[in-house]
N, C-alpha and C positions, 0 to 999 in steps of 0.2 A: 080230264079236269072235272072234279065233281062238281053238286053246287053250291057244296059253300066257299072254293076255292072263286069259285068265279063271281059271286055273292061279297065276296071280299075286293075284288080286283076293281071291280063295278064302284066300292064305297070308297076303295082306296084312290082312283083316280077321281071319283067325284070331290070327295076333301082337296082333292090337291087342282086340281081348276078351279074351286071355291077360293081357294087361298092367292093364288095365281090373279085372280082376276079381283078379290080386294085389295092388294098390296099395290096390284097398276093404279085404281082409283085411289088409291091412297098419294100415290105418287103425282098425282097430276089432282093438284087444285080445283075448283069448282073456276066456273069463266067468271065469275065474282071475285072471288080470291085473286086472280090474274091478273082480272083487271085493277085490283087494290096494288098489288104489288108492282104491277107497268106504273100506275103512275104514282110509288113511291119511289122507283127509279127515276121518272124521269124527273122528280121531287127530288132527289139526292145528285143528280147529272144539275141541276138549273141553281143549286145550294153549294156548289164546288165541291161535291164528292164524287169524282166521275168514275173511282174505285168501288164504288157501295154500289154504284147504279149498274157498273160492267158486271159484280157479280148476281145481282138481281134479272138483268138482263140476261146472261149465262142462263141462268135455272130457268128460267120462263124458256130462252129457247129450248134448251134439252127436251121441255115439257111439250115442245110442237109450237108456240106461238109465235109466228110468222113476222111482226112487227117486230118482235125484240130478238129473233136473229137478225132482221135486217141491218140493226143499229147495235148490235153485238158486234157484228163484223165489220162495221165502220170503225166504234172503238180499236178492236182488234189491229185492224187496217191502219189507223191513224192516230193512235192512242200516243203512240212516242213525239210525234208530229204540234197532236192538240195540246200533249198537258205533261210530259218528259215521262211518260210511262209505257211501256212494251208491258202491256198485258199478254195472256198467254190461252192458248185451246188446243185441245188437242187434234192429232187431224181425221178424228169417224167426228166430231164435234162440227169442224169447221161443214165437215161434207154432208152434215147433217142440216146446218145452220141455212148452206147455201142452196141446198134442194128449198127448204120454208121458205127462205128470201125471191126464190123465184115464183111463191104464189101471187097472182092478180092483189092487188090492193085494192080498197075502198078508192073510191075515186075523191079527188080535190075539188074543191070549189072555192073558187076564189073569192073573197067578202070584198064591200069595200073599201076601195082607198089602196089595195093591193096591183 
């Protein structure tokens, strides 16, 4: 291998993990953005669109956040049940969803009058 073959190999994988790793951050939201979009779900779930919210909910989980698998998979779960709809996921989706749902959560606290 001379060096400019290997001079090449060296540029050619460097552009392509450049690319690789802007297109992830592209994919995944700022935790701002996330957060805008959690609660314009849960703004479109509390507005009787519990269709807009399951698909907002959907994308956020794909994207890793833990809370809106949770409540993905209750829709999922009980969507025919709450509101005459069988929403749908696939199943690396579901098994993705329920790995997140099992992180630790923020802890409750109860206010008063509760």
């Amino acid at each position: 291998m001379n060096v400019f073959s290997s001079l090449a190999s060296v540029i050619f994988f460097s552009c392509v993990g450049a690319a690789v790793i802007s297109s992830a951050s592209a994919a995944h939201p700022k935790p701002e953005g996330r957060k805008l979009e959690f609660e314009q779900a849960l703004a479109d779930y509390k507005q009787g669109r519990p269709t807009a919210a399951y698909g907002r909910l959907m994308r956020l989980a794909d994207q890793g956040d833990a809370e809106s698998a949770r409540m993905a998979l209750m829709l999922l779960r009980h969507g025919q049940q709450l509101h005459g709809t069988a929403w749908g996921a696939s199943q690396p989706q579901i098994d993705h969803w329920m790995q997140l749902a099992r992180k630790p959560m923020a802890p409750l606290v109860a206010e008063s009058g509760d």
